[in-house]
Backbone as CSV, one residue per row, in Angstrom:
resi,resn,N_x,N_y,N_z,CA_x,CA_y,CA_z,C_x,C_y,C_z
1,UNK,88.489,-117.992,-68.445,87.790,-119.221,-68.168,86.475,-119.255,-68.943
2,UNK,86.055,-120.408,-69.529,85.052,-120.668,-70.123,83.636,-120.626,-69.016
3,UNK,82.860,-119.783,-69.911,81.070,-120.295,-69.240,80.657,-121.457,-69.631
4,UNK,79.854,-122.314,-68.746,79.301,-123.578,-69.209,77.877,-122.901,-69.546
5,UNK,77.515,-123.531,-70.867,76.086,-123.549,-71.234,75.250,-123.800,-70.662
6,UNK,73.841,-123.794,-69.964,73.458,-124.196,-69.230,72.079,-123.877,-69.889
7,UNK,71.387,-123.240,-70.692,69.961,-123.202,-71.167,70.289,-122.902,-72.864
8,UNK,69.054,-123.216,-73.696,68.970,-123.162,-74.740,67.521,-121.947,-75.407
9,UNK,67.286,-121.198,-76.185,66.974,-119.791,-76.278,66.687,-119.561,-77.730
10,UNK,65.446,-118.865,-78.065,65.622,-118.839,-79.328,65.870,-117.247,-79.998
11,UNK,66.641,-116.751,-80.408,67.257,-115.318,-80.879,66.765,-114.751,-82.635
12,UNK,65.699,-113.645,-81.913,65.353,-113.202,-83.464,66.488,-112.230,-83.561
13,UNK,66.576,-111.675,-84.933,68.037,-111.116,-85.590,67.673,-110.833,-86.703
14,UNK,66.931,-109.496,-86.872,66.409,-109.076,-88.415,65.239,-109.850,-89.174
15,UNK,65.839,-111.110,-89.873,64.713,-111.188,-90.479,65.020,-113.286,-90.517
16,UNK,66.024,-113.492,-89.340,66.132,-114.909,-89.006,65.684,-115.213,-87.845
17,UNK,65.454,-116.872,-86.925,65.343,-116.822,-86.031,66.551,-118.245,-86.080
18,UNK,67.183,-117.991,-84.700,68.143,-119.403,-84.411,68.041,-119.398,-83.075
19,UNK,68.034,-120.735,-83.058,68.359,-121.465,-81.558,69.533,-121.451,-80.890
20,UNK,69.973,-120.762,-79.802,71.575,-120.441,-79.601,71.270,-121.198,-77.675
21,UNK,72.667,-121.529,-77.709,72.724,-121.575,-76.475,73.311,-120.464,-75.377
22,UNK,72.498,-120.373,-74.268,73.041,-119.373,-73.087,73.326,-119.784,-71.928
23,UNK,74.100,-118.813,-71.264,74.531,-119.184,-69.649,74.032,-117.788,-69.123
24,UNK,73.529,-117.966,-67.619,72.879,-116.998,-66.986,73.096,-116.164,-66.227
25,UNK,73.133,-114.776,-66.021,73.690,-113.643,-64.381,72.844,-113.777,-64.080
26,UNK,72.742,-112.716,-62.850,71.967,-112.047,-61.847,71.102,-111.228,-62.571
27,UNK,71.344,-110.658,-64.104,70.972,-109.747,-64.034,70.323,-109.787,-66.203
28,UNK,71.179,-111.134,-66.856,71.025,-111.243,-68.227,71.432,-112.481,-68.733
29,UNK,70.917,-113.076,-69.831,70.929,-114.140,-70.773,72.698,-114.028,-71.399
30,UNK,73.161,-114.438,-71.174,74.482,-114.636,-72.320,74.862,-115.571,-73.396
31,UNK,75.332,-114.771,-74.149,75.733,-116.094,-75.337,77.413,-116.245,-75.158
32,UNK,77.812,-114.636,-75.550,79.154,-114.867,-75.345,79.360,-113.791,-74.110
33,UNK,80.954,-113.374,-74.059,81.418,-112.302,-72.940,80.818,-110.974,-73.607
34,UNK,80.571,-110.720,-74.636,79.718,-109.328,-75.807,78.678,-109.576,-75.885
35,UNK,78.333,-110.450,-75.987,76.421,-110.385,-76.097,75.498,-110.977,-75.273
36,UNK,74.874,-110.185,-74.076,73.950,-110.336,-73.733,72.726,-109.684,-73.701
37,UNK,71.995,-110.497,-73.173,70.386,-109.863,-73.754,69.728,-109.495,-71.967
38,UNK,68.776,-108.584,-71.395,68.499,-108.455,-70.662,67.324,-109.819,-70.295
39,UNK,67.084,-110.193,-68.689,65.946,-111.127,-68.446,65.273,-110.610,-68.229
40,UNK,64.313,-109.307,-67.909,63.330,-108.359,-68.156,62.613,-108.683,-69.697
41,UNK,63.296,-108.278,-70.592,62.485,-107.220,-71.640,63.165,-107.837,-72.936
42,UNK,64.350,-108.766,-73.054,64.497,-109.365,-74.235,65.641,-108.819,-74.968
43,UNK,65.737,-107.710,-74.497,66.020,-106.975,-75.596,67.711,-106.880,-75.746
44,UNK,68.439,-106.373,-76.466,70.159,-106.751,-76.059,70.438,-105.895,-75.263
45,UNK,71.523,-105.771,-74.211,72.167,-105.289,-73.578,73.209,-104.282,-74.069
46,UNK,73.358,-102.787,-74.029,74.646,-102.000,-74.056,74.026,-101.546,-75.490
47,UNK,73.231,-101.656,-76.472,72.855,-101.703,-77.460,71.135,-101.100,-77.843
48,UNK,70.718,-100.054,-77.149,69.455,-99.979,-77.517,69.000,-100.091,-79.155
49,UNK,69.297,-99.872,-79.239,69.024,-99.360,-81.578,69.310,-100.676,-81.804
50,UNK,69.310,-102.072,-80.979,69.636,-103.088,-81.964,68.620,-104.142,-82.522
51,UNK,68.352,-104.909,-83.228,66.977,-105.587,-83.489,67.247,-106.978,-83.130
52,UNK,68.316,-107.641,-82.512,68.093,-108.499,-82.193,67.653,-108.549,-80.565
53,UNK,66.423,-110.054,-80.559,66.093,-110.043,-79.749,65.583,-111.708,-79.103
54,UNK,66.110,-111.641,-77.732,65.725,-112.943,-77.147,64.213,-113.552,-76.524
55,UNK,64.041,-114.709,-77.035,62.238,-115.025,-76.937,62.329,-115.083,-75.612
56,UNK,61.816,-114.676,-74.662,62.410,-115.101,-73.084,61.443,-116.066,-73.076
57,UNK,60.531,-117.014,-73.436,59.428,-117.657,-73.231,59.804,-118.986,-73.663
58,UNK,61.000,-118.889,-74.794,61.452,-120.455,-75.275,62.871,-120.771,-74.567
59,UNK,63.124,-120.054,-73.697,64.368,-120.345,-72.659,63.910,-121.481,-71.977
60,UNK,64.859,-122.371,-72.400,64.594,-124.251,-71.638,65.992,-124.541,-71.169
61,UNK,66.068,-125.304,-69.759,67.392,-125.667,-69.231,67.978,-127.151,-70.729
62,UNK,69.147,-126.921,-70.490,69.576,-128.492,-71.335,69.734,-129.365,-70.493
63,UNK,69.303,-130.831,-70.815,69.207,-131.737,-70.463,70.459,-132.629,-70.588
């Protein structure tokens, strides 16, 4: 079953930044069923050594 989108997020990734959309746990930001980012600290989930990272500050619901 599909997640509905429900907030919009902006994701640094080396040496880009993009606007992605996410849906939310209890516990992390998601983009897909593989990538989520923690709501603490930004940082990705399952992945310490990785450089991408979520602005938690430009997380806005969609309208």
């Amino acid at each position: 079953m599909k997640n509905i989108k429900t907030h919009t997020g902006l994701l640094i990734h080396k040496e880009q930044t993009r606007r992605v959309r996410l849906h939310e746990t209890p516990a992390a930001w998601c983009l897909t069923h593989r990538e989520c980012y923690s709501k603490t600290t930004g940082r990705r989930c399952g992945s310490p050594d990785s450089l991408s990272r979520l602005i938690l500050s430009s997380i806005q619901p969609i309208e």
